[in-house]
C-alpha positions as CSV (number, residue, x, y, z in Angstrom):
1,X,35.8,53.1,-5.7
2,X,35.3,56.0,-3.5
3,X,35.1,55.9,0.4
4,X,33.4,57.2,3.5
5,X,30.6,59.3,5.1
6,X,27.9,60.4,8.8
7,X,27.5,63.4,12.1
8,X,26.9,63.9,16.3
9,X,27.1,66.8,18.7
10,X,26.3,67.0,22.4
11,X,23.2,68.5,23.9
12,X,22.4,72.4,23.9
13,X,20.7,73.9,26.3
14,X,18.5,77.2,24.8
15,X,19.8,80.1,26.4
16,X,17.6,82.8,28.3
17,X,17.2,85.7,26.8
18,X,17.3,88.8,29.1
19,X,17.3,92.1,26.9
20,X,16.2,93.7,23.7
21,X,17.3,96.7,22.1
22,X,14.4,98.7,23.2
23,X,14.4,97.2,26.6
24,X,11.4,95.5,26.9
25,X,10.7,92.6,29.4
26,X,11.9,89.3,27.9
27,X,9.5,86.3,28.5
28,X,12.2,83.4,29.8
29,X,11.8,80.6,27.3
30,X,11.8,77.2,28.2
31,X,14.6,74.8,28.1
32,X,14.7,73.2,24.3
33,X,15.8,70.1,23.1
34,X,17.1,70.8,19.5
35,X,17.6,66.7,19.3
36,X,14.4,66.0,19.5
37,X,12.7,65.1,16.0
38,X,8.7,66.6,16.3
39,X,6.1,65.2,13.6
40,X,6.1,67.0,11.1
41,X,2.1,66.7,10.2
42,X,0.3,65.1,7.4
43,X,1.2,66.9,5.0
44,X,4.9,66.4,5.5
45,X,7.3,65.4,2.1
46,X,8.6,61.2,2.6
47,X,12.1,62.1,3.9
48,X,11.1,64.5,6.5
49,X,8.0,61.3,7.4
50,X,10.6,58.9,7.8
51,X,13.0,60.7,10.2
52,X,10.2,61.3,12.4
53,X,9.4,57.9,11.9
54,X,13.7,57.1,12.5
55,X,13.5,59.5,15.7
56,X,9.9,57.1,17.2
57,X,12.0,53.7,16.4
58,X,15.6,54.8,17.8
59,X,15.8,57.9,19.6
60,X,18.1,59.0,17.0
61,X,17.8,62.3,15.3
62,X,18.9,62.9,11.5
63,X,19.5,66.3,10.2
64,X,19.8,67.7,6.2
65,X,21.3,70.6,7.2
66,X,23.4,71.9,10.2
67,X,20.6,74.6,11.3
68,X,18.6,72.2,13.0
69,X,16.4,74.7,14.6
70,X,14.8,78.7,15.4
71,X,13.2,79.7,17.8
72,X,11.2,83.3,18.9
73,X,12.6,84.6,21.5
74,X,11.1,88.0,21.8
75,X,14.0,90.0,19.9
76,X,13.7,92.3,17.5
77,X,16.2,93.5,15.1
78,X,17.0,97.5,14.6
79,X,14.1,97.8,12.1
80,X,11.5,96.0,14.9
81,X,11.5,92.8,13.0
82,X,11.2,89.8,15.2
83,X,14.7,87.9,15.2
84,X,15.0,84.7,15.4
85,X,17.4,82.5,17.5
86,X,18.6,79.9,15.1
87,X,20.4,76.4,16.4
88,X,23.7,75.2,14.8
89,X,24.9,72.1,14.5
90,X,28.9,73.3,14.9
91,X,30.8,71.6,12.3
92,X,33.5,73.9,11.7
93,X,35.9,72.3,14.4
94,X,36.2,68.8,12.5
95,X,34.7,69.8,9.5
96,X,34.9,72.6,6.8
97,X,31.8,73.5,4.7
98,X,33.2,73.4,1.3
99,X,32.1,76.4,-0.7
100,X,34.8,75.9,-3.4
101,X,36.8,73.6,-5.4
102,X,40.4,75.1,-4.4
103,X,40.2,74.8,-0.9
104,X,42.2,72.8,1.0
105,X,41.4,71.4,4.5
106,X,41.4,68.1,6.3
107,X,37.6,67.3,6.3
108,X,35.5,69.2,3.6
109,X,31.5,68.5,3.0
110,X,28.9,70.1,1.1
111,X,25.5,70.4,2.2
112,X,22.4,68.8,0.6
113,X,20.1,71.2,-1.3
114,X,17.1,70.0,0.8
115,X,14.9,73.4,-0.7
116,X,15.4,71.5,-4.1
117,X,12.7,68.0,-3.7
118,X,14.4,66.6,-6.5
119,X,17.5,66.8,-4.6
120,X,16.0,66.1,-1.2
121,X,14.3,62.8,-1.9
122,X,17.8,61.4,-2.1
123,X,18.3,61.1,1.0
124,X,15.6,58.8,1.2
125,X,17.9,55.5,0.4
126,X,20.2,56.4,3.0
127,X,17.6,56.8,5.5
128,X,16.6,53.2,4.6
129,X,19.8,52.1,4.9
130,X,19.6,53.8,8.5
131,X,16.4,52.0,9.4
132,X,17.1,48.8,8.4
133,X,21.0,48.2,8.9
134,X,22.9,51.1,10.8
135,X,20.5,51.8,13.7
136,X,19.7,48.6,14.2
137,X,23.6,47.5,14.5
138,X,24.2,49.6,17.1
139,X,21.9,49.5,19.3
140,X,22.1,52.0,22.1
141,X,25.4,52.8,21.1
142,X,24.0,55.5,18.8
143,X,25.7,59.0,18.4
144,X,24.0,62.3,19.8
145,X,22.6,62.8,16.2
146,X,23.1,62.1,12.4
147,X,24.0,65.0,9.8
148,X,23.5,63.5,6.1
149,X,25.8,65.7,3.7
150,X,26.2,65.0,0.0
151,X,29.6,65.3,-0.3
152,X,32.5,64.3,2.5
153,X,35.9,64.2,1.7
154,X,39.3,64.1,3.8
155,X,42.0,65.1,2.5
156,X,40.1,65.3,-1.3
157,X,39.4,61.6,-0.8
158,X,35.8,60.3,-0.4
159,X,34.5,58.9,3.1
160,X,31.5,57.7,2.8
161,X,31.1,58.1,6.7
162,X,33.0,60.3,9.6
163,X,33.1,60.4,13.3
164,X,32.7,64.1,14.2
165,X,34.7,64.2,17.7
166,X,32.4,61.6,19.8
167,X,28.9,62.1,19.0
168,X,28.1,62.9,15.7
169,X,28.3,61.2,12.6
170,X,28.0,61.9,9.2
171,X,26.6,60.2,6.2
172,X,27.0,61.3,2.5
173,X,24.4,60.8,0.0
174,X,26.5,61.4,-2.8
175,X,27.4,57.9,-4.0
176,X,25.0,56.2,-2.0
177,X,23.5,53.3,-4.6
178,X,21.1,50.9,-2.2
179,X,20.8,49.0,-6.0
180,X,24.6,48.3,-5.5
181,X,25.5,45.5,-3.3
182,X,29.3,46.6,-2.8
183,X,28.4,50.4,-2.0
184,X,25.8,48.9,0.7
185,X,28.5,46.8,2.2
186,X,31.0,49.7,2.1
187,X,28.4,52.1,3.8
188,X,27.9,49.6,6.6
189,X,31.6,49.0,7.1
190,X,32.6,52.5,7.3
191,X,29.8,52.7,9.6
192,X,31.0,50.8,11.7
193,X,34.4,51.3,11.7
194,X,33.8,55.2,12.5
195,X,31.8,54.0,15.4
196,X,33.7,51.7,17.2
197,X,37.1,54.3,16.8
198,X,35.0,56.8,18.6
199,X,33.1,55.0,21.0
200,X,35.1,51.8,21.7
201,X,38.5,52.7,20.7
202,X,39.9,53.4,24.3
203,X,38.4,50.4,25.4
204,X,41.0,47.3,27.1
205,X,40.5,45.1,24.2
206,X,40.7,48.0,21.4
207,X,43.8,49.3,23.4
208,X,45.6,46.2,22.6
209,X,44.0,46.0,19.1
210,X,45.9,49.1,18.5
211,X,49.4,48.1,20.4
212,X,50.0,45.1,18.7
213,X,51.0,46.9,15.0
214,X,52.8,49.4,16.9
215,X,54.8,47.1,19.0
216,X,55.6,45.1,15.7
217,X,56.4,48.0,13.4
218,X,58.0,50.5,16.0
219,X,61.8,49.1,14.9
220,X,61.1,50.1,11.4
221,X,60.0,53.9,11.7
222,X,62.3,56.6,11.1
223,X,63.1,59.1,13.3
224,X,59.7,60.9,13.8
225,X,57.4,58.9,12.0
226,X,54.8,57.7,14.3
227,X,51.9,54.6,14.1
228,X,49.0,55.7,12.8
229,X,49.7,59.5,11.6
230,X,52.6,58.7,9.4
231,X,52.3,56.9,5.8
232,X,54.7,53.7,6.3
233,X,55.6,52.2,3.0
234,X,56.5,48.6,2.4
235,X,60.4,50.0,1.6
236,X,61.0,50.4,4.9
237,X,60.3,46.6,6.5
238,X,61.1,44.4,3.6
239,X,60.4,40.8,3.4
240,X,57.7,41.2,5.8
241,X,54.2,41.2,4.9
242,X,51.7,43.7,6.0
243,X,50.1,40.0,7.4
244,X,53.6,39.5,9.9
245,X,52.6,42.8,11.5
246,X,48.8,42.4,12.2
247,X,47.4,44.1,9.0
248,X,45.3,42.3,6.8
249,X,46.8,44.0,3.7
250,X,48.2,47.6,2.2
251,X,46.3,50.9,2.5
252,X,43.1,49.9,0.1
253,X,43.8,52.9,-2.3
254,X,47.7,53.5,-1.5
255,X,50.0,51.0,-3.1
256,X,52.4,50.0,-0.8
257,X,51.5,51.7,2.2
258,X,50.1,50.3,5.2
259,X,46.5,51.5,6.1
260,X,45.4,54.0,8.8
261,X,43.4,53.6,11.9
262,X,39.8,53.8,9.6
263,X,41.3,51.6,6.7
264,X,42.8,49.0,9.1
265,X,39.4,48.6,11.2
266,X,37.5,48.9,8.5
267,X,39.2,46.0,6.5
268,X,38.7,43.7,9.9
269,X,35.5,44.9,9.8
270,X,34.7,44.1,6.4
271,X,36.0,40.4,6.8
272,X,34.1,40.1,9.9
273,X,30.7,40.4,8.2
274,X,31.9,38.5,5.0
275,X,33.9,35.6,6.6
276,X,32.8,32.6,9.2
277,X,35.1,32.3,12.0
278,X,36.3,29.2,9.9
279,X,37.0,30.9,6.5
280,X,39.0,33.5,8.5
281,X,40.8,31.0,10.1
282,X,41.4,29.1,6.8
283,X,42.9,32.3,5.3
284,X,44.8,33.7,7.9
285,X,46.0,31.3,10.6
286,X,49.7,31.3,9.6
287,X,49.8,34.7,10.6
288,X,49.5,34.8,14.8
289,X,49.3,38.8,15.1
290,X,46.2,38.9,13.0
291,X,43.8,36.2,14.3
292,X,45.3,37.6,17.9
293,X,43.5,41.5,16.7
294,X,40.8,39.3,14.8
295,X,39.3,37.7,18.2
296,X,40.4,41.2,19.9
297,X,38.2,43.0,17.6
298,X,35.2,40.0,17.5
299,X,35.6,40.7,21.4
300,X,35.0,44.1,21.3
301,X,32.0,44.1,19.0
302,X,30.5,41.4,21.2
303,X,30.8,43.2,24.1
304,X,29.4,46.5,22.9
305,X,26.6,45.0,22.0
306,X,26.3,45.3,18.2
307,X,24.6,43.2,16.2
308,X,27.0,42.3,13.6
309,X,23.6,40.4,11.6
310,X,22.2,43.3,11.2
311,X,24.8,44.7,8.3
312,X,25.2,41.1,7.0
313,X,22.6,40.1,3.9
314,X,21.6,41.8,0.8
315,X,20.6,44.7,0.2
């Protein structure tokens, strides 16, 4: 099954205009906050009604596209039509709009067709799935904003979420299914996982999440292979499982290889919201390293203040 997908930038300040090309006296305009969701009126389609109603709930703003804004500020162009000032979300640093099939790049997403309604309106679910799970797991730990795309992809495989530097995430809508148990679950924990590397992964306890593989695998890389950025095959520490070294398994869709920073968390992650302390326990006390990153990961949640209930249920 496909993975991962969600956005967040930092706060712009509108700039001051202070010329034309014919010269005329600018009108300073007043500083802007592009993050800020306005209502959209009555007469406003359900998607664009429920991120206004997202914005009032969590202070959270969630874009379609990554022009989230224009705004007159007294220019005109050479024919003396009024140009506008339009606000861009900039993606193009951690992630590539994908206007083709052959390209190749490390993060790739394609934008919702949000002029089409029958295309729009399916953002709707994920918005839900905002409302009612994502939002309310984090808390104030929210990102700077929320780009939904339809399509993400890293390195031409599917993330359903992705941190974009610290504060944006990004959703896809592409294979969103809120009728689908599994792909609710998946959403959540990729959710998650893609917020705690960015906001919490310096942190003491995530620190030593993180040293604990590397410590353990270190004698087993060859010469420039390095934890985390290097695919480490199962050839290369035999008779040990991925368990002896702190993993919980292989990479989920590379036989043989041991996961990633986003695959590792997200697997603990997963487990976390499935499994009692007890059934972890149960399943995984012979191996010391992993209930040592279990309660260092618990411990970290705990302290950030998530509200690991909130992904946990049905649908």
């Amino acid at each position: 099954m496909c993975m991962k997908n969600i956005v967040i930038t930092g706060l712009v300040l509108a700039a001051i205009a202070t010329g034309c090309a014919k010269e005329e006296s600018l009108t300073p305009t007043e500083v802007k906050n592009w993050y800020e969701i306005e209502d959209p009126g009555t007469g406003a389609d359900a998607v664009d009604r429920k991120i206004y109603e997202i914005w009032q709930e969590y202070g959270v703003p969630v874009f379609y596209s990554d022009t989230i804004g224009s705004e007159d500020r007294g220019r005109v162009d050479t024919n003396g039509k009024k140009a506008y000032y339009y606000e861009v979300l900039d993606l193009n640093y951690d992630m590539t709009l994908r206007e083709t099939t052959d390209q190749t790049v490390l993060v790739q997403w394609t934008r919702i067709e949000w002029w089409n309604p029958e295309e729009k309106v399916r953002i709707l679910p994920l918005l839900e799935l905002l409302d009612t799970k994502l939002l309310p797991f984090i808390g104030s730990a929210h990102p700077t904003c929320i780009i939904v795309t339809d399509q993400l992809s890293i390195d031409g495989g599917d993330y359903y979420a992705y941190r974009g530097g610290v504060n944006y995430v990004a959703l896809q809508a592409g294979y969103y299914d809120a009728e689908d148990p599994e792909v609710v679950r998946a959403y959540c924990v990729d959710f998650a996982a893609q917020l705690l590397i960015a906001n919490f992964g310096k942190k003491e306890n995530m620190q030593k999440y993180w040293e604990i593989p590397e410590r353990l695998l270190a004698p087993y890389l060859s010469t420039g292979q390095t934890m985390w950025s290097s695919w480490v095959h199962q050839t290369q520490f035999p008779g040990i499982t991925p368990q002896d070294l702190g993993f919980l398994g292989f990479h989920p869709y590379w036989d043989g290889y041991l996961p990633f920073q986003e695959e590792d968390i997200a697997l603990y992650i997963n487990a976390i919201i499935e499994m009692s302390d007890a059934e972890f326990e149960a399943q995984y006390g012979a191996y010391p390293y992993v209930m040592e990153r279990f309660r260092l990961l618990k411990a970290t949640i705990l302290e950030a203040g998530l509200d690991l209930s909130a992904l946990r249920g049905g649908n």
